[in-house]
C-alpha positions in Angstrom: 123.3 85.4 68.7 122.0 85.9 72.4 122.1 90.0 72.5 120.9 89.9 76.2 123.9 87.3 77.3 126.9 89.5 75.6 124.8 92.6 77.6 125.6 90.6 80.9 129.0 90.0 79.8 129.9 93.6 78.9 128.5 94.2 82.6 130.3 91.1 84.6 133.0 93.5 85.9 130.3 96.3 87.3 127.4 93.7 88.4 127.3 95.0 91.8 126.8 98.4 90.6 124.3 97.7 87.9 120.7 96.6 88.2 119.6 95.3 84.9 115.5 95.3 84.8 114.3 93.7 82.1 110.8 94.4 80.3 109.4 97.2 78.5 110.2 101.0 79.8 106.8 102.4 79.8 105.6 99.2 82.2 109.0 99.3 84.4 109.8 103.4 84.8 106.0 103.4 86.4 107.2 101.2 89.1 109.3 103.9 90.5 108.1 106.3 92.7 110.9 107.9 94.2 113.4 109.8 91.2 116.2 109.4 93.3 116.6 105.5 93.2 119.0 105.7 90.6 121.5 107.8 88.9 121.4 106.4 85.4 119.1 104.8 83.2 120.2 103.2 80.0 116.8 102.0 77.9 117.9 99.6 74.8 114.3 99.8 73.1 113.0 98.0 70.3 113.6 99.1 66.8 110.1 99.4 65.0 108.3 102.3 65.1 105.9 102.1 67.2 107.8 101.8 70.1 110.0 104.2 69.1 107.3 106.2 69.3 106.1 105.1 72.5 109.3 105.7 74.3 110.2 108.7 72.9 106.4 110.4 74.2 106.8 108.2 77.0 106.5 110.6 80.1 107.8 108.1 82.5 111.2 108.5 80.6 113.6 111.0 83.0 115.0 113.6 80.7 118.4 115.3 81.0 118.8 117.4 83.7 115.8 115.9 85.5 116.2 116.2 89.5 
């Protein structure tokens, strides 16, 4: 099962809309500098514990109500 092609598929119909950068969120949420480049961020981490951890105490990680 290719989890990342069925992502692109669920997406087909908004691909103008939706950026999809791929790598891990403590490396890519460093690249922006400016927190108005986007409106949304959806983060599908990895499932063992340590980087559950690491994205959970990430501080690059926008949290709710951040402006």
């Amino acid at each position: 099962m290719n989890y990342y092609q069925d992502f692109l598929n669920n997406i087909s119909n908004f691909k103008e809309k939706v950026t999809v950068l791929k790598g891990y969120s403590h490396r890519i949420l460093r690249t922006f500098q400016d927190e108005s480049i986007f409106d949304f961020a959806y983060i599908d981490g990895a499932h063992t514990s340590y980087e559950l951890l690491t994205d959970a105490v990430n501080p690059d990680v926008p949290t709710p109500g951040w402006n």
